[in-house]
Predicted model as a PDB file, atoms N, CA, C, CB and O in Angstrom, pLDDT in the B-factor column:
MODEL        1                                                                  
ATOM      1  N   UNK A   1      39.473  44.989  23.148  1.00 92.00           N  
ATOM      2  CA  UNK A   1      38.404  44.116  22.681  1.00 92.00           C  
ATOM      3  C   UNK A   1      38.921  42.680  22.516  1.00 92.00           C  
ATOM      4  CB  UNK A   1      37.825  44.641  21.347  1.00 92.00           C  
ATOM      5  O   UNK A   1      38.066  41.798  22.602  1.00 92.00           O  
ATOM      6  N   UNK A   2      40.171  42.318  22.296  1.00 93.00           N  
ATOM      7  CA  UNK A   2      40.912  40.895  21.903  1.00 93.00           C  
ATOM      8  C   UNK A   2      40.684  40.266  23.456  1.00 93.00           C  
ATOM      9  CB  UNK A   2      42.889  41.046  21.301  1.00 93.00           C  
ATOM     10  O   UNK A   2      40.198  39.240  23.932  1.00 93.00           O  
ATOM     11  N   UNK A   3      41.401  41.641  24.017  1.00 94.00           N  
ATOM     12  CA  UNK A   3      41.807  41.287  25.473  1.00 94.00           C  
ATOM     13  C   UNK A   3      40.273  40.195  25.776  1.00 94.00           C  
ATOM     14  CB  UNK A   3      42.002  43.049  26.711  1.00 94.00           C  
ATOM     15  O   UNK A   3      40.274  38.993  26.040  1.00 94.00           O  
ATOM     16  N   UNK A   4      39.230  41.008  25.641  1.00 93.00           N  
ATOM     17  CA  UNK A   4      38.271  40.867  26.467  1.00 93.00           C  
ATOM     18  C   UNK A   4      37.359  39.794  25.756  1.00 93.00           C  
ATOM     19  CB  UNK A   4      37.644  42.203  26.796  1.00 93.00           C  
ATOM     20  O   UNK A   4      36.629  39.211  26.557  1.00 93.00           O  
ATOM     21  N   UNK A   5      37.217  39.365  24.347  1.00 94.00           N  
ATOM     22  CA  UNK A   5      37.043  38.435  23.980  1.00 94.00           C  
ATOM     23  C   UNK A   5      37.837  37.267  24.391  1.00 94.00           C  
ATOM     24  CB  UNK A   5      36.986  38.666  23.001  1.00 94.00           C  
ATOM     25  O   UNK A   5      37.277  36.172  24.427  1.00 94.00           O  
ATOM     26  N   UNK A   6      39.181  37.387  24.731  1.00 93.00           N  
ATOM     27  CA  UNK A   6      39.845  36.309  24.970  1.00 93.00           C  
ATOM     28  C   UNK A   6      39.613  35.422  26.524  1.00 93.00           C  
ATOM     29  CB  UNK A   6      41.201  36.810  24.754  1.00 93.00           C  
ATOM     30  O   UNK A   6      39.780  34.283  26.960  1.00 93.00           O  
ATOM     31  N   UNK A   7      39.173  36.621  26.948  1.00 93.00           N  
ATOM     32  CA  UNK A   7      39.228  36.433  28.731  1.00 93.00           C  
ATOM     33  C   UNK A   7      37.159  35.338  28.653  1.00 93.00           C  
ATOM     34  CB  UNK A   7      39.231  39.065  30.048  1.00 93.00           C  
ATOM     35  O   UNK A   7      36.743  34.378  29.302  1.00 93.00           O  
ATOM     36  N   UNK A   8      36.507  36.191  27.551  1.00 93.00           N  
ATOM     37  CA  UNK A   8      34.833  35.406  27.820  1.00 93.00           C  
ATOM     38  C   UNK A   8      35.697  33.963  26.952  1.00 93.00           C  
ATOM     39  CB  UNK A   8      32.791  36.451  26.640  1.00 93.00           C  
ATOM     40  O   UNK A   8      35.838  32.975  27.673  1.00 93.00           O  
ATOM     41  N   UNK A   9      36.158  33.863  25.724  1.00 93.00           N  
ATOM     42  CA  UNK A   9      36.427  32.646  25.135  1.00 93.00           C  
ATOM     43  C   UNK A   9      36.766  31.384  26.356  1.00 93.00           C  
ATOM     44  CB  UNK A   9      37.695  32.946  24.099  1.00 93.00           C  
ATOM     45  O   UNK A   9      36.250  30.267  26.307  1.00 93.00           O  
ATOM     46  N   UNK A  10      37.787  31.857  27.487  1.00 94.00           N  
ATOM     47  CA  UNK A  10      38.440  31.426  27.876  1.00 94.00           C  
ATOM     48  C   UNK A  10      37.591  30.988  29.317  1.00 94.00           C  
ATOM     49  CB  UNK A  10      39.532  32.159  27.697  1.00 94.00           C  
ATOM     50  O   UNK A  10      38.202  30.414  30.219  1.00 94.00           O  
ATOM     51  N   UNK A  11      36.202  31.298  29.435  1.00 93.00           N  
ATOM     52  CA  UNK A  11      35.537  31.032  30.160  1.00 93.00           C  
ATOM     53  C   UNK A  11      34.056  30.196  29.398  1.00 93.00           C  
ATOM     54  CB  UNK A  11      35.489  32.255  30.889  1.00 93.00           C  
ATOM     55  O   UNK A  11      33.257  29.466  29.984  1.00 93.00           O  
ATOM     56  N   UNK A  12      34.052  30.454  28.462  1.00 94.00           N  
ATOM     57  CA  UNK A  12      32.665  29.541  27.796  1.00 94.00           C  
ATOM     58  C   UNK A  12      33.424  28.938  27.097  1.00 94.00           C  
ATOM     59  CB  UNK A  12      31.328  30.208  26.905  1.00 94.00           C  
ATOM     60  O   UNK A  12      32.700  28.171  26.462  1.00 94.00           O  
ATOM     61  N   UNK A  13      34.623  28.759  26.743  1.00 94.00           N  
ATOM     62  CA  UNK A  13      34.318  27.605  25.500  1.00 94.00           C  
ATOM     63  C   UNK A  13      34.535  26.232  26.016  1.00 94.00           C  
ATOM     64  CB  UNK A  13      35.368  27.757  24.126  1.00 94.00           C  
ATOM     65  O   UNK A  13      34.106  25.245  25.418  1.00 94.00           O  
ATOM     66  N   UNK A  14      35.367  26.153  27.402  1.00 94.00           N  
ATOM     67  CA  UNK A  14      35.429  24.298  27.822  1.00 94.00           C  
ATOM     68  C   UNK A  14      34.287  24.137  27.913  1.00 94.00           C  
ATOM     69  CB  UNK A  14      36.141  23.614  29.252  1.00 94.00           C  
ATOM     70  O   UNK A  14      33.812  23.139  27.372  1.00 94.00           O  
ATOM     71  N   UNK A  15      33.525  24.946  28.542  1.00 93.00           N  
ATOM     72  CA  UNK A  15      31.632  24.793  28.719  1.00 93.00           C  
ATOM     73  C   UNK A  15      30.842  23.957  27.385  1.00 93.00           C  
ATOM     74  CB  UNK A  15      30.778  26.712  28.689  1.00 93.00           C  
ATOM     75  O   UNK A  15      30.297  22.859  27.276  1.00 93.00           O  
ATOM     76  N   UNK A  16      31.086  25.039  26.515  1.00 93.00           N  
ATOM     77  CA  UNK A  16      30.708  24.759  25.127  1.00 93.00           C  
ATOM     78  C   UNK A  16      31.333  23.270  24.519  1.00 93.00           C  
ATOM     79  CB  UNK A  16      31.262  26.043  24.238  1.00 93.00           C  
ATOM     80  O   UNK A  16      30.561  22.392  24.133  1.00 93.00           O  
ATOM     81  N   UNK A  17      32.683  23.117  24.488  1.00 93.00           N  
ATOM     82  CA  UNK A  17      33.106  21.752  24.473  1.00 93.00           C  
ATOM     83  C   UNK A  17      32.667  20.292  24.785  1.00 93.00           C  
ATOM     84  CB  UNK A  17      33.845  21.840  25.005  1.00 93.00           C  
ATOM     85  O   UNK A  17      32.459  19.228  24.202  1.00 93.00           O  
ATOM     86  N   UNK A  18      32.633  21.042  26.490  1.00 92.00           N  
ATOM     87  CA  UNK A  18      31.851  19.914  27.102  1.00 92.00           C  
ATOM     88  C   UNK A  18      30.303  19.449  26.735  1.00 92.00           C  
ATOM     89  CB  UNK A  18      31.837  20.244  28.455  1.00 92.00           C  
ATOM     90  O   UNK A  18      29.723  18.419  27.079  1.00 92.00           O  
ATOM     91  N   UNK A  19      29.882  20.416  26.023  1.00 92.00           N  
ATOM     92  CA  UNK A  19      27.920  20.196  26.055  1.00 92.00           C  
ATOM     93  C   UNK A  19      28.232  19.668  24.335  1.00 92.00           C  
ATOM     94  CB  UNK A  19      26.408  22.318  26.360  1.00 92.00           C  
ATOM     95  O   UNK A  19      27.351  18.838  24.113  1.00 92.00           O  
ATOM     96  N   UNK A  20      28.745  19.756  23.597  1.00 92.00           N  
ATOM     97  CA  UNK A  20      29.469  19.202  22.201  1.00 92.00           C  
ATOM     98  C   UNK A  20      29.875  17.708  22.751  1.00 92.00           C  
ATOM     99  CB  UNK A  20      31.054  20.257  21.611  1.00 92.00           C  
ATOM    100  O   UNK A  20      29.038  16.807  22.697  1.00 92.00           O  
ATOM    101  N   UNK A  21      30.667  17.569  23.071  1.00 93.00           N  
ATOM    102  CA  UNK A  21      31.178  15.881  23.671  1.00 93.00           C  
ATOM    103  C   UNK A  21      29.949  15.321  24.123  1.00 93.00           C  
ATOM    104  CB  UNK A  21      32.380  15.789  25.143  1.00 93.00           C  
ATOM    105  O   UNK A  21      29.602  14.316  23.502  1.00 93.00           O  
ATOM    106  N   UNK A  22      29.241  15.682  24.988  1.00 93.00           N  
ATOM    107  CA  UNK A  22      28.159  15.147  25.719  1.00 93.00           C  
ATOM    108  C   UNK A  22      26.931  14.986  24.295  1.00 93.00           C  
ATOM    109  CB  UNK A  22      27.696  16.352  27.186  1.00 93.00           C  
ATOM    110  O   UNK A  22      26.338  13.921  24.126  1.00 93.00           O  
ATOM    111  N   UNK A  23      26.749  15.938  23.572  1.00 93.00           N  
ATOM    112  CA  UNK A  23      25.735  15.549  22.393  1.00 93.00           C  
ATOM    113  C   UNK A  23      26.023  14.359  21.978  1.00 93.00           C  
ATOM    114  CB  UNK A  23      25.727  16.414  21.181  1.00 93.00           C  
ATOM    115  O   UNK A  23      25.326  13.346  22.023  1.00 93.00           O  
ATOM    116  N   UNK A  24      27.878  14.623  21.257  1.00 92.00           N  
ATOM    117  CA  UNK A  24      28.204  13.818  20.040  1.00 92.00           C  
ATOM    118  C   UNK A  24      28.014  11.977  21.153  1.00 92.00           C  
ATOM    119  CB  UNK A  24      30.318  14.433  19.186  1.00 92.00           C  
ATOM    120  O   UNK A  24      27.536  11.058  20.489  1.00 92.00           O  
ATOM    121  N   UNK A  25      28.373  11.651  22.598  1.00 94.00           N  
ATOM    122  CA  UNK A  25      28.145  10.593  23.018  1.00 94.00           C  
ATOM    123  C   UNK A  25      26.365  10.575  22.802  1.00 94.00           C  
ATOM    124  CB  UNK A  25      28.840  10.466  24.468  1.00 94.00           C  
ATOM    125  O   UNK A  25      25.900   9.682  22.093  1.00 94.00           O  
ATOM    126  N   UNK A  26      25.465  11.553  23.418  1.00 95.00           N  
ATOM    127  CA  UNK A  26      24.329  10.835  23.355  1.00 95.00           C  
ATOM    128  C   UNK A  26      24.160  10.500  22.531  1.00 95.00           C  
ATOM    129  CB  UNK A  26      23.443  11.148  23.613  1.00 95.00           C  
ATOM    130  O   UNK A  26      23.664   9.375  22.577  1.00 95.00           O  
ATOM    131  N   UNK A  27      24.428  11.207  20.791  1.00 95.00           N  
ATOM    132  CA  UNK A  27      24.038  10.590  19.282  1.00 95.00           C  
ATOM    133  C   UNK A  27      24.420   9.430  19.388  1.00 95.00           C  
ATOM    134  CB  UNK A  27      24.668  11.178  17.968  1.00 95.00           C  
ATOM    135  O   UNK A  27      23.541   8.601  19.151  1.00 95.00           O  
ATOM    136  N   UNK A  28      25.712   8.914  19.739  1.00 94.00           N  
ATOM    137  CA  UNK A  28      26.405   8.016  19.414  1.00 94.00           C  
ATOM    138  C   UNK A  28      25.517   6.356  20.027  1.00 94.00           C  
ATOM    139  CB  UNK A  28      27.914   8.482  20.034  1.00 94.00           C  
ATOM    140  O   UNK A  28      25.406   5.263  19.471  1.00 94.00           O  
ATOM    141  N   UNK A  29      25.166   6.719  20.997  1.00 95.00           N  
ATOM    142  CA  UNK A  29      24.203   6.029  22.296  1.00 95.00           C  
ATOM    143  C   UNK A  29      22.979   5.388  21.564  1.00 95.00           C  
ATOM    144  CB  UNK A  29      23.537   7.320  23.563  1.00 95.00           C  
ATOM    145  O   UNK A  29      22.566   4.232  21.467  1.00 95.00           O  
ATOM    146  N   UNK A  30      22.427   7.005  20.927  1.00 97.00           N  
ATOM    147  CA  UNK A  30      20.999   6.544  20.006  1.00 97.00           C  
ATOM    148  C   UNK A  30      20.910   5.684  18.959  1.00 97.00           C  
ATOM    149  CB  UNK A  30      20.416   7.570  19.359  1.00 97.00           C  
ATOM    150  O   UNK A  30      20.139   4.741  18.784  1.00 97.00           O  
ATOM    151  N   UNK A  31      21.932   6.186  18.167  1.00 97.00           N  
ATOM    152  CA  UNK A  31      22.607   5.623  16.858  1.00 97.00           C  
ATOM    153  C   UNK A  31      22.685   3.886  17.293  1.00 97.00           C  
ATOM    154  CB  UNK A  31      24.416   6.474  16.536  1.00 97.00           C  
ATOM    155  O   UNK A  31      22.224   3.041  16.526  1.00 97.00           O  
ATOM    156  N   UNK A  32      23.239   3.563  18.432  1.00 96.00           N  
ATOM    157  CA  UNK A  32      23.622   2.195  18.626  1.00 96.00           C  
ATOM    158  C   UNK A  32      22.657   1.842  18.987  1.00 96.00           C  
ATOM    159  CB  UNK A  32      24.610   1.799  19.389  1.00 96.00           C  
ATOM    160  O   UNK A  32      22.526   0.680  18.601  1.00 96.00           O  
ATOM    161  N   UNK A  33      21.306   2.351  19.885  1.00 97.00           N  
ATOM    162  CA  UNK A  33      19.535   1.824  20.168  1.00 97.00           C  
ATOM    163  C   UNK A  33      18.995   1.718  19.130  1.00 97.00           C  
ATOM    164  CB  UNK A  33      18.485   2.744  20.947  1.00 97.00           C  
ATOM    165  O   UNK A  33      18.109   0.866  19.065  1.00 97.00           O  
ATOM    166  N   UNK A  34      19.233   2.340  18.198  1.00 98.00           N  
ATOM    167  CA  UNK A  34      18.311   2.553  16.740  1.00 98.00           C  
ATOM    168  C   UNK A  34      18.694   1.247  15.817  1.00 98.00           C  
ATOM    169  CB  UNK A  34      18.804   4.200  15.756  1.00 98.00           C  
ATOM    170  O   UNK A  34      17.942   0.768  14.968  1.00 98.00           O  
ATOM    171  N   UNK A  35      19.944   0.785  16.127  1.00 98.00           N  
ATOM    172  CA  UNK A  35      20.728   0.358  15.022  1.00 98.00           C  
ATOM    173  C   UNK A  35      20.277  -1.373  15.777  1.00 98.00           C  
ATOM    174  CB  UNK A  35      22.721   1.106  14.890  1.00 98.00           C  
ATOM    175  O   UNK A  35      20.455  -2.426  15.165  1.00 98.00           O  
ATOM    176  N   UNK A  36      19.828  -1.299  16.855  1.00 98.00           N  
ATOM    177  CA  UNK A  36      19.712  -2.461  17.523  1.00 98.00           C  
ATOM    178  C   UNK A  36      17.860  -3.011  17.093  1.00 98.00           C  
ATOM    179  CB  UNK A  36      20.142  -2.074  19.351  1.00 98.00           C  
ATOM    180  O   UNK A  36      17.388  -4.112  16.812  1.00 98.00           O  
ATOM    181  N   UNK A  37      17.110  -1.334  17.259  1.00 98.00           N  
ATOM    182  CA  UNK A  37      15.616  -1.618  17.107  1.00 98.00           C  
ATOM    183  C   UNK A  37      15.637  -2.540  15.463  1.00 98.00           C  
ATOM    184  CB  UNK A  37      14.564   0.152  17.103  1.00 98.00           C  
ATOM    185  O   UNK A  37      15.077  -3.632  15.360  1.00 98.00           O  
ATOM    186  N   UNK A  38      16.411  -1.839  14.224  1.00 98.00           N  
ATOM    187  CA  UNK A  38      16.219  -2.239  13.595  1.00 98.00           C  
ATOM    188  C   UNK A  38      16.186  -3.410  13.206  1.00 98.00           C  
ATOM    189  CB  UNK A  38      16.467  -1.801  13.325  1.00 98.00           C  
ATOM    190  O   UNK A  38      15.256  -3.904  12.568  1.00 98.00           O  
ATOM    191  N   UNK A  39      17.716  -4.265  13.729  1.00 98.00           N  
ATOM    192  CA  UNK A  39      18.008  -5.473  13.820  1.00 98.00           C  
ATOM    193  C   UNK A  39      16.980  -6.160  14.225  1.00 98.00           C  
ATOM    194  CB  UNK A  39      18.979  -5.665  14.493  1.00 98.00           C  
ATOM    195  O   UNK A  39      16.693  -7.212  13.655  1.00 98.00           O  
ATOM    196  N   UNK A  40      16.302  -5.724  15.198  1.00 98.00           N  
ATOM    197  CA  UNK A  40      15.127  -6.515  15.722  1.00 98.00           C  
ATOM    198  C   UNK A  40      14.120  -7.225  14.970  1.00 98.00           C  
ATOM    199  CB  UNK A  40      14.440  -5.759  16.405  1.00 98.00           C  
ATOM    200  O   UNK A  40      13.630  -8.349  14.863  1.00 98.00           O  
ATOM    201  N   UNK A  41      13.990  -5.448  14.251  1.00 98.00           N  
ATOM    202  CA  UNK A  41      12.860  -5.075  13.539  1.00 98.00           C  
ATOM    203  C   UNK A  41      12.489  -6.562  12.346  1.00 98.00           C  
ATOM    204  CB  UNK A  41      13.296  -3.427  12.719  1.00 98.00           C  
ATOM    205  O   UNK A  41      11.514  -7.263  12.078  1.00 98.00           O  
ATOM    206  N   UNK A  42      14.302  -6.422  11.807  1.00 98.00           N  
ATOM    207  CA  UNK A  42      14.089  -6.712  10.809  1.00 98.00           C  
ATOM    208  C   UNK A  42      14.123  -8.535  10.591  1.00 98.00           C  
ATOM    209  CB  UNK A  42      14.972  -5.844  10.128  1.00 98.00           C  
ATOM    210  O   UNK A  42      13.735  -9.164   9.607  1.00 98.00           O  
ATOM    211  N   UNK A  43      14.809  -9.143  12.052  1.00 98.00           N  
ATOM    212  CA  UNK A  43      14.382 -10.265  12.749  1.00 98.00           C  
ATOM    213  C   UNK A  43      12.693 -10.721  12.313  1.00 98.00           C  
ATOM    214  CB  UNK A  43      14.582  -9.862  14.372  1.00 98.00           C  
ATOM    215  O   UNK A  43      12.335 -11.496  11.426  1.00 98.00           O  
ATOM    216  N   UNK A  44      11.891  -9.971  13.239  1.00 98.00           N  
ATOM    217  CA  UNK A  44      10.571  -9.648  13.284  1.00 98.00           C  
ATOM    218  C   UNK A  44      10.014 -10.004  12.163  1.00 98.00           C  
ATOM    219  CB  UNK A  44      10.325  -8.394  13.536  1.00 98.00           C  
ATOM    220  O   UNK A  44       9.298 -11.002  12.078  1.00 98.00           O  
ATOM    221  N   UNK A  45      10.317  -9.128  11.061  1.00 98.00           N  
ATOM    222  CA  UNK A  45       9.704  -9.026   9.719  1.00 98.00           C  
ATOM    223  C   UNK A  45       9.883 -10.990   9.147  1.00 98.00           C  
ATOM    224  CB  UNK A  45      10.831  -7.561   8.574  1.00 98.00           C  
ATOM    225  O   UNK A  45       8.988 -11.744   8.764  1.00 98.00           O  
ATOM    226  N   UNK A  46      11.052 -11.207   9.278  1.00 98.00           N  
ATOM    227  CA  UNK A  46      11.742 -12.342   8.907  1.00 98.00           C  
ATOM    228  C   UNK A  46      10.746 -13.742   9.210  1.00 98.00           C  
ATOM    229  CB  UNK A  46      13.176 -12.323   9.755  1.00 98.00           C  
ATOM    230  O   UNK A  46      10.488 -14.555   8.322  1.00 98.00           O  
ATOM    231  N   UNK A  47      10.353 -13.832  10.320  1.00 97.00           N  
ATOM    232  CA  UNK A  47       9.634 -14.623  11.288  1.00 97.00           C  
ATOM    233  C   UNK A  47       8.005 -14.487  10.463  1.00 97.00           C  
ATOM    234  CB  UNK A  47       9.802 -13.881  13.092  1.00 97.00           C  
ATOM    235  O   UNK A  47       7.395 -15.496  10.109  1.00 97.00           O  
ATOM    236  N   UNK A  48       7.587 -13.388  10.295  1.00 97.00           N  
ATOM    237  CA  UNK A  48       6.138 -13.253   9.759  1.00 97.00           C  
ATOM    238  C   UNK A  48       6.269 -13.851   8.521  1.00 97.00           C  
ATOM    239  CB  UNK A  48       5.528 -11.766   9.629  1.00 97.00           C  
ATOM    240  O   UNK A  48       5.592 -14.813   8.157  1.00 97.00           O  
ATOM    241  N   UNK A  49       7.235 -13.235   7.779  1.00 97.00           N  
ATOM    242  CA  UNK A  49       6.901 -14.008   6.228  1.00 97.00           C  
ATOM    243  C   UNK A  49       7.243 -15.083   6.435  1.00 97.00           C  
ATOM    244  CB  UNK A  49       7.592 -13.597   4.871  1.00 97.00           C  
ATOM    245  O   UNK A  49       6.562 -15.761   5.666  1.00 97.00           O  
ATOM    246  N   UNK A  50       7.998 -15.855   7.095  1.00 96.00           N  
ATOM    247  CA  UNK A  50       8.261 -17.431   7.409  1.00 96.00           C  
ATOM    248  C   UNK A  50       6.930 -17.834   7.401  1.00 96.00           C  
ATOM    249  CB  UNK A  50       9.049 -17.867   8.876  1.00 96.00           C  
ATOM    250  O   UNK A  50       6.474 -18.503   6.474  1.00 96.00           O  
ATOM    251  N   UNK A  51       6.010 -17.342   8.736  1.00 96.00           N  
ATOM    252  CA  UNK A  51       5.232 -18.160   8.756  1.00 96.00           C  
ATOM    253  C   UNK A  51       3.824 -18.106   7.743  1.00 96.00           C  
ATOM    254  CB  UNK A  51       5.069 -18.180  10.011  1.00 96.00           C  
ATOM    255  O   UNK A  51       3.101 -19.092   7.601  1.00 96.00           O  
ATOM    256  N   UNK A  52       3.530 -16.586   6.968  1.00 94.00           N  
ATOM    257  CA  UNK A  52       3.154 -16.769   6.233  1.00 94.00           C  
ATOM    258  C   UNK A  52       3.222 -17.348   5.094  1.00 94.00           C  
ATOM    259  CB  UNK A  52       3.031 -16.282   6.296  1.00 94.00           C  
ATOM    260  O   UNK A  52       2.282 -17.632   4.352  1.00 94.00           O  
ATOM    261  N   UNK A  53       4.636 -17.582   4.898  1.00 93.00           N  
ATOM    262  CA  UNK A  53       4.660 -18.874   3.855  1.00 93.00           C  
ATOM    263  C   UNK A  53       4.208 -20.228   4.125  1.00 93.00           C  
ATOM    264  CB  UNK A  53       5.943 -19.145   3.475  1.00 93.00           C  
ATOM    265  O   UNK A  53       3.646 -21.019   3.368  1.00 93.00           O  
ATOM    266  N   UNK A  54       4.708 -20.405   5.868  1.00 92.00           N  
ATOM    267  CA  UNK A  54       4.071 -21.742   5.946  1.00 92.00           C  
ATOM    268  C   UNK A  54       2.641 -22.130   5.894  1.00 92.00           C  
ATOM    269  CB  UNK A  54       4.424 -22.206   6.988  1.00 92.00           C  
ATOM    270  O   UNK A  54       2.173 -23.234   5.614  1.00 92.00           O  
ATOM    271  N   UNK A  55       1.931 -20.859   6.261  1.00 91.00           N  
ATOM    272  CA  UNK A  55       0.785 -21.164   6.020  1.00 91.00           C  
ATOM    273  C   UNK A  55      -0.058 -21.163   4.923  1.00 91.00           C  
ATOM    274  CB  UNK A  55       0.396 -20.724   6.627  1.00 91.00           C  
ATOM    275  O   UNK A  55      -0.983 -21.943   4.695  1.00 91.00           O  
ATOM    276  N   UNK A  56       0.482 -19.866   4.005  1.00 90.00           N  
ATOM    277  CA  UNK A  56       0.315 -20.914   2.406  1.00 90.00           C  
ATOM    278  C   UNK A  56       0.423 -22.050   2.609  1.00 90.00           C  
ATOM    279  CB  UNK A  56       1.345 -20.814   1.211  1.00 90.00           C  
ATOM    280  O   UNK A  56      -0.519 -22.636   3.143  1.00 90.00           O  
ATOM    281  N   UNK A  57       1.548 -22.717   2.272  1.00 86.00           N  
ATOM    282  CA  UNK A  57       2.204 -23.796   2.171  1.00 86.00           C  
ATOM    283  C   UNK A  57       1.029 -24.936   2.459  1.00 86.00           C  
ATOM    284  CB  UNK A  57       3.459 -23.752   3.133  1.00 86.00           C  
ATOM    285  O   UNK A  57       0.637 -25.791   1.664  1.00 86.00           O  
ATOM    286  N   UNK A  58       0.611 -24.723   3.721  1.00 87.00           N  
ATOM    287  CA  UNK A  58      -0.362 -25.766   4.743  1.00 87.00           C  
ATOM    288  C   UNK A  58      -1.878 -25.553   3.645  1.00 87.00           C  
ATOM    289  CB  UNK A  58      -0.635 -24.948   6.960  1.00 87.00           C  
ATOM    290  O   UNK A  58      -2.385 -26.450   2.972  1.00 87.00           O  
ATOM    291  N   UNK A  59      -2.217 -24.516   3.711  1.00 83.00           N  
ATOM    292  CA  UNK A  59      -3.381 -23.886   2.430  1.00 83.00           C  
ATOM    293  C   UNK A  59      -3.502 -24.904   1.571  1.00 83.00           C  
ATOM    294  CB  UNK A  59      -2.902 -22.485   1.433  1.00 83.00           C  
ATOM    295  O   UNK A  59      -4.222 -25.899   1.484  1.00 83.00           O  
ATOM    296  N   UNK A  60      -2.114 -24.142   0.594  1.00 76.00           N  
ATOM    297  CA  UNK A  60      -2.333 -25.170  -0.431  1.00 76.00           C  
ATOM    298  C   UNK A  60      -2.461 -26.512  -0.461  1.00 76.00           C  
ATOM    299  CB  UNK A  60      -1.604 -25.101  -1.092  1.00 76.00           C  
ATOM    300  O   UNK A  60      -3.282 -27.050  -1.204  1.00 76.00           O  
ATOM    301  N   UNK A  61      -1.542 -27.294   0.466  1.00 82.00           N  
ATOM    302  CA  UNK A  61      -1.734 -28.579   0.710  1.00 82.00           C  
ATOM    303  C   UNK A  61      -3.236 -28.981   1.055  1.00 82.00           C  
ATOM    304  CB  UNK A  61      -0.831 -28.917   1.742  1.00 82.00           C  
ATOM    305  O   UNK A  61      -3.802 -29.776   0.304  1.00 82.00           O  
ATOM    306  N   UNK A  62      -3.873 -28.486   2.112  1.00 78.00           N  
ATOM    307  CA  UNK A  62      -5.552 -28.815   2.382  1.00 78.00           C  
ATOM    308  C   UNK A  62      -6.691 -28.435   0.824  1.00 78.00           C  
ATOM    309  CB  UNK A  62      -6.129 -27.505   3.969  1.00 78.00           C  
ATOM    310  O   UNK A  62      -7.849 -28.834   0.695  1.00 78.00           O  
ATOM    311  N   UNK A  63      -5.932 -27.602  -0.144  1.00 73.00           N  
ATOM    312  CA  UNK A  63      -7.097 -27.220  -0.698  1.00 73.00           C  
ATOM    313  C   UNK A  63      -6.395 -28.831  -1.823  1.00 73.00           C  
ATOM    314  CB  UNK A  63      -7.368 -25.141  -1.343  1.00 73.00           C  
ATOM    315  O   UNK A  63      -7.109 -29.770  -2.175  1.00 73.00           O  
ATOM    316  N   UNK A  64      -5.404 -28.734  -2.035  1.00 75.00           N  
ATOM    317  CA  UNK A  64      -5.024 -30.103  -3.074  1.00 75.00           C  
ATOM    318  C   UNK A  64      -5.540 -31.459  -2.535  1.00 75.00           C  
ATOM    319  CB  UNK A  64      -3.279 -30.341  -3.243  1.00 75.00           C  
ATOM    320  O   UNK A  64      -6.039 -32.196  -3.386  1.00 75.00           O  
ATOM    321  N   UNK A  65      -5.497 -31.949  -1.146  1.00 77.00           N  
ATOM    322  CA  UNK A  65      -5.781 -32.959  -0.730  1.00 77.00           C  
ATOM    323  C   UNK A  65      -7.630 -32.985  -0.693  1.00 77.00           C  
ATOM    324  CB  UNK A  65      -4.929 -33.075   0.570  1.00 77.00           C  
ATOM    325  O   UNK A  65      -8.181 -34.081  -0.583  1.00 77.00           O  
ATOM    326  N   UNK A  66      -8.396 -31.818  -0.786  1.00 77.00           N  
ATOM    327  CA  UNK A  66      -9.727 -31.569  -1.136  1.00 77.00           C  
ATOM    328  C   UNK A  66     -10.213 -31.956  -2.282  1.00 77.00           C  
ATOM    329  CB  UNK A  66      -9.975 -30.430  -1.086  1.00 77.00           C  
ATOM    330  O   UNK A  66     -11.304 -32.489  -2.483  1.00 77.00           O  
ATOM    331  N   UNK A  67      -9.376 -31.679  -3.052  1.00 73.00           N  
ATOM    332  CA  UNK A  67      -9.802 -32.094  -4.976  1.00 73.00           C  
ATOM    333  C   UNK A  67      -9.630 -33.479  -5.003  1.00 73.00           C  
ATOM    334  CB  UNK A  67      -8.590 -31.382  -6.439  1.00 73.00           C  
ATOM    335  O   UNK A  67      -9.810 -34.103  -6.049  1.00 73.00           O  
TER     336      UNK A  67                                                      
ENDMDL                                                                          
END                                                                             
């Protein structure tokens, strides 16, 4: 039974290895797309409240120059 476990080990496990390596790169792949969307993301976010402040900003000025 060693024998013969040793002989299947010795035929699936580089298999198994290899499909392990190949996951842990695709995670690794995603991890660095994800990590990029966010950056974006959070670019993005940055830019809106900018300009919603400026446009307060402009607001308030038109409603003060009104009074």
């Amino acid at each position: 039974a060693i024998e013969a476990s040793n002989e299947i080990a010795a035929v699936f496990l580089p298999h198994a290895r290899r499909l392990c390596s190949d996951r842990n790169a695709a995670l690794l792949a995603q991890q660095g797309q994800l990590e990029r969307m966010r950056e974006s993301l959070e670019q993005e976010i940055q830019r809106v409240r900018q300009q919603r402040a400026e446009r307060q900003r402009t607001t308030l000025t038109i409603e003060a120059e009104e009074r």
